[in-house]
Every structure is written in C-alpha cells, then in structure tokens.
LUMSE-882185 format. One record per residue (C-alpha): x, y, z; residue in three letters. Coordinates in steps of 0.5 Angstrom, whole numbers, always signed. Example, Ala and Ser with C-alpha at 12.3 -4.5 7.8 and 13.67 -1.06 7.14 Angstrom:
% residues 2
u / v / w / type
+25 / -9 / +16 / Ala
+27 / -2 / +14 / Ser
END
This chain:
% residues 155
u / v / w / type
+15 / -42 / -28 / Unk
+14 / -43 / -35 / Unk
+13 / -49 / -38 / Unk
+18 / -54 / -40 / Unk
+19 / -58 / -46 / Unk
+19 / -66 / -44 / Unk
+26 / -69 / -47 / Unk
+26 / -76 / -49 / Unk
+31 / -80 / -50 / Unk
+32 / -87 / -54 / Unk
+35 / -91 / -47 / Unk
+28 / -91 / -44 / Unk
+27 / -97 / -41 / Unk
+21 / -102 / -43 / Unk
+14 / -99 / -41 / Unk
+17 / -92 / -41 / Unk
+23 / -89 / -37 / Unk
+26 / -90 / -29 / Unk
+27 / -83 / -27 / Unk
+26 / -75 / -30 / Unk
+31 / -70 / -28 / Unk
+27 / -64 / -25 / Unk
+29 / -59 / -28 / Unk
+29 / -60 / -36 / Unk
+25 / -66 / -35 / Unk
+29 / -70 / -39 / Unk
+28 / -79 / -39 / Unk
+35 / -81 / -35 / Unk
+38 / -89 / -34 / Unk
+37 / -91 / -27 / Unk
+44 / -92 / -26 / Unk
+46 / -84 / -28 / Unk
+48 / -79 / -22 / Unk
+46 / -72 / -26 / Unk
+42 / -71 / -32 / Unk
+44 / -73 / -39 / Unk
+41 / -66 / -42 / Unk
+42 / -61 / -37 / Unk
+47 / -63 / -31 / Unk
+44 / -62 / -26 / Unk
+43 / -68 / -20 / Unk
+36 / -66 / -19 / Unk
+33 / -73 / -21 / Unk
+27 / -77 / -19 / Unk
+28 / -84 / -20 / Unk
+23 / -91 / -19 / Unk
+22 / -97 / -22 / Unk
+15 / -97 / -22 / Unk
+16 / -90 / -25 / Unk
+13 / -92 / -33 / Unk
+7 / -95 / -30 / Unk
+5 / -89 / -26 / Unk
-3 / -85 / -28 / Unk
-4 / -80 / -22 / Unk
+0 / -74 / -20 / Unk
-1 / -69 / -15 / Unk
+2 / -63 / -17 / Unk
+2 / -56 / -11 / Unk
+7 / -50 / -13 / Unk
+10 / -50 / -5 / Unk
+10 / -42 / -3 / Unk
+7 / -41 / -9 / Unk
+6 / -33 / -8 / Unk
+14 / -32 / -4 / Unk
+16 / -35 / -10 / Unk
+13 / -32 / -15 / Unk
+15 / -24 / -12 / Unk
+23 / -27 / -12 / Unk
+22 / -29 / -19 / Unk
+20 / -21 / -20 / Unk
+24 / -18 / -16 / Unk
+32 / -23 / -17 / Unk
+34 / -17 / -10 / Unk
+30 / -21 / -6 / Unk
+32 / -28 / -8 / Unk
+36 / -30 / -1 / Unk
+32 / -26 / +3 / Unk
+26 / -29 / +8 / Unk
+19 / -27 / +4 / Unk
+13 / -27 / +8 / Unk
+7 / -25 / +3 / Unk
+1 / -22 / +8 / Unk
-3 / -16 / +11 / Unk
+0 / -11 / +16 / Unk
+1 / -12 / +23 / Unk
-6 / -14 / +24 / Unk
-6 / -19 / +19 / Unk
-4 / -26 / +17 / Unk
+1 / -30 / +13 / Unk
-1 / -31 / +7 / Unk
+6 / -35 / +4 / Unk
+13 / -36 / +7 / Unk
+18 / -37 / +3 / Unk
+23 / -43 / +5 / Unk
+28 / -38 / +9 / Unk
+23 / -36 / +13 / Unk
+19 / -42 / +15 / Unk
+27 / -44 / +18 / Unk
+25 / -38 / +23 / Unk
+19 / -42 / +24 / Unk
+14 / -37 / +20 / Unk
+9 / -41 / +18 / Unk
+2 / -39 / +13 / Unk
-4 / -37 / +18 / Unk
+0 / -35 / +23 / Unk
-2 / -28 / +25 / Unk
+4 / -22 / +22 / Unk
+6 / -19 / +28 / Unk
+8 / -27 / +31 / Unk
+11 / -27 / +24 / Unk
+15 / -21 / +25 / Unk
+18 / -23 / +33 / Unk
+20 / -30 / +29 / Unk
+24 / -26 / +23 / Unk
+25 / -19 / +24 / Unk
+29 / -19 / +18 / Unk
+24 / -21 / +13 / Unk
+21 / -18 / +7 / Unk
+13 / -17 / +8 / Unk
+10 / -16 / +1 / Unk
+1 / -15 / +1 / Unk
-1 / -19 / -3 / Unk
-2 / -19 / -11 / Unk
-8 / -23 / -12 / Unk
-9 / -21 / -20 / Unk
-1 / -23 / -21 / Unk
-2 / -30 / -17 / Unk
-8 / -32 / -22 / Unk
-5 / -30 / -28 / Unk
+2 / -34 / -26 / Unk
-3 / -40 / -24 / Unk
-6 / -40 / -31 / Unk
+1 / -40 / -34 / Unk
+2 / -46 / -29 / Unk
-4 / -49 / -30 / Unk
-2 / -49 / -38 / Unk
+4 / -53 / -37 / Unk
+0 / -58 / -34 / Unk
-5 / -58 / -40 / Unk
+0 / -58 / -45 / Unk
+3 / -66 / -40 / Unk
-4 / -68 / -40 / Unk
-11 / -66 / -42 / Unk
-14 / -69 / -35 / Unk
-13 / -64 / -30 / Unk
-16 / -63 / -24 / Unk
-15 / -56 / -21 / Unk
-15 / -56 / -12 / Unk
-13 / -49 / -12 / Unk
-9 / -42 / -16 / Unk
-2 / -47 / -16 / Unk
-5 / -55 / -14 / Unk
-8 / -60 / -18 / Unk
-8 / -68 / -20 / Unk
-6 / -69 / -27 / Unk
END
C-alpha cells in the first residue's frame, strides 16, 4: 500500500505509453505478454491510454486488506471486518465475498455464509492513517485529487 515509483521507459509510444504494469507501473510495448521491469503479467493496455485525464481510484475491501497486510496468518483466510453478532460487515475481504458475504449485511448472516471466517472490530484510526498514506501516493501522481472516501478519489 506504499507508494510506488513510476518507471518509464524509452519505447513509449507517441503521446505517451499504451499500457502499464499494475504492479511496478512500469510503461509497456503494446505487444508484450509481462512486464518488462518486474515480470508480472499484470497489464492494462489500451490505445487511447496516452490521452486519458481522469481516473477513479477505490481501494476494494480496503479495511480486510489492510488487517491481512498486518498480520501475513490471515492472508488466505476469509476476513470479515464488522461488530459482534448484532453488528453489521463493515468490509469482506475476497475469500469471503466467494461465500456470499457482503458489506452492510448483518454479522450474524454473515456467519451462517462463512463459519470459518476471521472477524475483526474495526480499527477505524489504522484505517485513516493507511488512507493518508494512500492518499500520498495519489498526491505524488498528480496534485488533483479529488478525496470520495478514506480509500477512493478521482485523480
């Protein structure tokens, strides 16, 4: 969740490159099947990428990815962030949205869908302050940023 550093490379095509790598960012040939810099086979390619000025940007399940990036024993678990039995989810991490959880749904639903799953009480301080640090990685892209919530804007 760190920012990452923009790689350029000299192959960009006119106006700009055709396709990034999701993971390193690095600017890719249209043709290529991975990325040049990093190898993974994460790309986003389209010709009209060079002439793009908007993008939305929304951290999916931001609260159960931020708890498995802190604790690595839960990373291939089902995470549910949300109250006790009474309470409601608050985030469902993508292992357990495949058990039919989903956010708003009351906890105790949630748990008939997916006994297994790690339930965690919110940690709403954590979540601002790795949504400041989102939000500083979008800053360093681009000075227009324009905040929807903790882990969303359009740039």
């Amino acid at each position: 969740m760190g920012a990452r550093r923009a790689v350029t490379t000299a192959a960009a095509a006119p106006g700009g490159p055709l396709g990034f790598c999701r993971d390193c960012l690095g600017d890719l040939d249209i043709k290529v099947r991975r990325c040049s810099h990093c190898g993974s086979p994460r790309l986003v390619r389209h010709r009209t990428l060079p002439a793009l000025a908007l993008a939305h940007i929304d951290c999916d399940a931001f609260y159960a990815t931020v708890e498995k990036r802190d604790n690595p024993e839960i990373a291939d678990r089902p995470v549910i962030i949300g109250g006790g039995k009474r309470g409601v989810v608050s985030a469902a991490c993508y292992i357990a949205r495949t058990y039919g959880v989903r956010s708003a749904m009351p906890m105790f639903k949630a748990l008939e869908l997916c006994p297994d799953a790690t339930v965690i009480p919110p940690d709403m301080a954590k979540y601002v302050r790795v949504g400041r640090e989102v939000r500083q990685a979008m800053q360093a892209l681009t000075p227009l940023v324009e905040p929807l919530s903790i882990d969303e804007a359009f740039l």
